[in-house]
N, C-alpha and C positions, 0 to 999 in steps of 0.2 A: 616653508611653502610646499615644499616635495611631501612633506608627511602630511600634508593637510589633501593636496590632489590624491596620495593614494589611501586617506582616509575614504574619501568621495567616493573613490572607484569600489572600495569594497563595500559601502552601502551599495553601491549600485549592484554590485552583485548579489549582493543580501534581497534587494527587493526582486530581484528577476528568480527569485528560488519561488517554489513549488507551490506555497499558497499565498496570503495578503497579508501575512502578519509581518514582514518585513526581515523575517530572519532566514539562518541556511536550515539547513538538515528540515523544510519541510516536509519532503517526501513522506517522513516517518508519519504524516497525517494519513493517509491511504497507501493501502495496498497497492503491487505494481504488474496484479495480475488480471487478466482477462476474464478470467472462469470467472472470479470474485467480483469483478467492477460490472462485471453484465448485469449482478444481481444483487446492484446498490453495494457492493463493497462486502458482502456478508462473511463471516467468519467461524460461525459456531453451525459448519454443517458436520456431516458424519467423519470422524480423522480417518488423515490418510495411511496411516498405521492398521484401520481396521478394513480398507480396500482393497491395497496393492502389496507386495512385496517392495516392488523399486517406482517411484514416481519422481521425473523429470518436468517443471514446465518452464518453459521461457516464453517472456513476454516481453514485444514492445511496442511502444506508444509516442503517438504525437500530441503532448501537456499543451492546454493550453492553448490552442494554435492562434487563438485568434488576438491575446494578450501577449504571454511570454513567449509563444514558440520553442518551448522547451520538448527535449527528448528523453525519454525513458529505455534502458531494457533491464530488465527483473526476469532472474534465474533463480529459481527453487529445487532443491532435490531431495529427496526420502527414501530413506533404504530401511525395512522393519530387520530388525535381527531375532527371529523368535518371533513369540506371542503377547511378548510382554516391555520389550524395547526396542526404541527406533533412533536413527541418526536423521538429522538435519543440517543441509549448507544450505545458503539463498549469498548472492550479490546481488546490487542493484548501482548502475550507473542511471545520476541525473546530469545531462548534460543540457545545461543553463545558455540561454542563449549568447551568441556576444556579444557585446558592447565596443564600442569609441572609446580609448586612451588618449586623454590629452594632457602633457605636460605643464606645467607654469607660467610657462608663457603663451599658451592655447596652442599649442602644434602641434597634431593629430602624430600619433605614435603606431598604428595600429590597432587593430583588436586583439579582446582578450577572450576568453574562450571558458567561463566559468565552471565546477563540476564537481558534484558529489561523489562518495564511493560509498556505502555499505555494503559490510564485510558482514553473513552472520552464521554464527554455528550454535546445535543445539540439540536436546535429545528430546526421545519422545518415551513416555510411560504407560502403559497400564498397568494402573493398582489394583482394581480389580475387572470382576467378567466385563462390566459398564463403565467403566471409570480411568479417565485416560488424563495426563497433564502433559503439557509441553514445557521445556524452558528453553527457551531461546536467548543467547548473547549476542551482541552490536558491537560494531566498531566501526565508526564512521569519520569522513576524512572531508573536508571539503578544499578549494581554490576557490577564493574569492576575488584575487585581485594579483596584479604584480608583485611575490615577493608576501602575500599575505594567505597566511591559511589554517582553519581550526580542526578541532577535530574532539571525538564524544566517544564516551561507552554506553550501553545502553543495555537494559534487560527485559524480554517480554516472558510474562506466566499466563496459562491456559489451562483452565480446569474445565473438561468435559464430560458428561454423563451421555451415553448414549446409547440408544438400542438401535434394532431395522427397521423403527417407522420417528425415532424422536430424537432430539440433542438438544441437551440444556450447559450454557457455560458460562464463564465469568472468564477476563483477562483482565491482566494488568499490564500493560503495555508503556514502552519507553521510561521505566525504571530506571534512572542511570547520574551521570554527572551532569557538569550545563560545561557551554562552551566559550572560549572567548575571541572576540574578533578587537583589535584595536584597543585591549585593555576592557571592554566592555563585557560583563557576565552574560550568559543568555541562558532561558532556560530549554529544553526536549518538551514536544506537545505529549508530558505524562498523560494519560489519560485510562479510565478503566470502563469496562463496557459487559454486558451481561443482555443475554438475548437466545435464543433456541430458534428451530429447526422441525417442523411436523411435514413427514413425508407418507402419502399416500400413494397405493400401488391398484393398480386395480385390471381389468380386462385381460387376467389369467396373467398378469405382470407384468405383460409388454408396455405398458403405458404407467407413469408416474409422474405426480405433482408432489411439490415439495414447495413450504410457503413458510418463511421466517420474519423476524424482526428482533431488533435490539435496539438498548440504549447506550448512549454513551456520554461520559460525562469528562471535560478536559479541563486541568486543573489548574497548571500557570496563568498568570492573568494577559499575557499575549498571545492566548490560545484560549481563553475562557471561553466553555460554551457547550451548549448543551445538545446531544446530537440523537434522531433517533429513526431507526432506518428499518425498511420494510423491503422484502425479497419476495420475488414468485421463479418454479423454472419446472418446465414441463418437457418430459423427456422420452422418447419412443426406444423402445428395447436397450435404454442406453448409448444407445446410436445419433442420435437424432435431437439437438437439444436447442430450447427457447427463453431464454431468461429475461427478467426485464425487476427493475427494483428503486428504490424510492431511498432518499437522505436530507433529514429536516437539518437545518442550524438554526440556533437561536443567535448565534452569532455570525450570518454570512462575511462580513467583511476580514473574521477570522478565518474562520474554516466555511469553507463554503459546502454548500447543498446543493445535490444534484438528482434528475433524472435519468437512467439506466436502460438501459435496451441492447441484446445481443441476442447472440445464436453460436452452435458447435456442432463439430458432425465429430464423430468416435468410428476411427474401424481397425480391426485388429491392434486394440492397444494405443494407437496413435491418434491424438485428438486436438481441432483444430478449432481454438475459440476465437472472437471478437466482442467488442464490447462500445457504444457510443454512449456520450453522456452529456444530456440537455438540461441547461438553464438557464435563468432568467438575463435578461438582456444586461450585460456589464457584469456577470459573475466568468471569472476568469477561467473554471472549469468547463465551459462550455462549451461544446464542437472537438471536448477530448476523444481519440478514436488509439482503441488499444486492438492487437492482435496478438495471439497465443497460440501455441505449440508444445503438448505435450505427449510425451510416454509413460506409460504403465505397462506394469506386468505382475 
């Protein structure tokens, strides 16, 4: 009877993870940062290898609020070495709301406090003048329950072509093992996606728009579904920034679709994003509100 209640409790923490599909390591469906979620999530803008020497951001977020009430914060950092390699760390804590323990005989035990960790490190390349790839590895760890907990490896690749006004890429994302909870396999939202970047400058370069989109397509069958996302962000001397961005699902109850909307200010280096994100009534992303913080140099 005892393995059967701490069966229960780790569904239960299965379903309180990050999107609808009922398993852990959701997060790895979206990104956990601000700059990106303001502008529908977008991923194939100019690399940060060909901007900065060192860039820091940290972000964090209220999931969910109005469903799971889950918490986010997501840390990225890049250091170029050269012109032609770069290093990459990112963590990310999801922490899952908590739940009521109840014993076998129903008597309340306290709560439990459920929670992800992504661990990730990675490099960065340019092959050539235009032509840049990332590989990133994962190690991810969850708590699901009393006494219960899985854990995954995972790999993302990123091939990007880019100039000062364009960026064209492809990723392959969540490469890796599946994990097990309770004896049960599961699998990582695999998924690959390909989409660009056209940025225009204009009024002697103080002013710039940049307007993307991509697709993407996820391939386990409790993540199936087709996704395809549209970005705008409009930015004064690089000072001054408005983003706002668009994510269709063909499968909301998997991965849900949302609408985007933020803003950033940048001043010496130091730049302070936000990001809200609206949908449709009973889609659980809705009323998500992330904040971000970062450095360059």
């Amino acid at each position: 009877m005892r393995k059967i209640v701490l069966c229960l409790a780790a569904v239960a923490g299965m379903i309180l993870s990050w999107n609808a599909s009922g398993q852990s390591f959701g997060a790895l469906v979206y990104s956990g940062d601000a700059r990106a979620l303001a502008a529908g999530d977008a991923v194939f803008t100019t690399p940060d290898m060909a901007l900065s020497k060192i860039r820091a951001d940290i972000s964090y977020g209220m999931w969910q609020p109005y469903a799971l009430n889950n918490n986010i914060l997501d840390f990225n950092g890049r250091m170029s070495l050269g012109k032609s390699f770069g290093l990459h760390i990112g963590y990310r804590l999801n922490n899952i709301a908590a739940y009521e323990v109840v014993d076998e005989n129903g008597n309340e035990k306290g709560t439990f406090d459920p929670s992800e960790h992504y661990f990730t490190a990675g490099v960065a390349l340019r092959l050539a003048d235009k032509i840049y790839v990332d590989v990133d590895g994962r190690f991810m760890t969850g708590s699901l329950a009393e006494g219960i907990s899985t854990s995954a490896f995972a790999t993302d690749i990123t091939a990007r072509y880019s100039t000062e006004s364009f960026t064209a890429g492809i990723r392959l994302a969540n490469l890796g093992t599946t994990y097990t909870v309770s004896n049960v396999d599961y699998s990582l939202p695999l998924n690959v996606r390909a989409g660009g970047e056209y940025r225009l400058t204009f009024a002697g370069g103080d002013h710039c728009l940049a307007i993307g989109a991509d697709i993407a397509y996820f391939l386990p069958e409790s993540y199936r579904s087709l996704m395809a996302g549209a970005s705008i962000e409009y930015n004064y001397d690089r000072m001054i920034f408005v983003r706002g961005g668009y994510r269709y699902s063909s499968a909301a109850d998997k991965v849900p679709g949302f609408v985007s909307l933020g803003a950033g200010f940048r001043f010496k280096g130091v730049e302070f994003n936000a990001a809200y994100l609206l949908a449709s009534t009973g889609t659980p992303v809705s009323g998500s509100m992330i904040f971000g913080l970062a450095f360059a140099i």
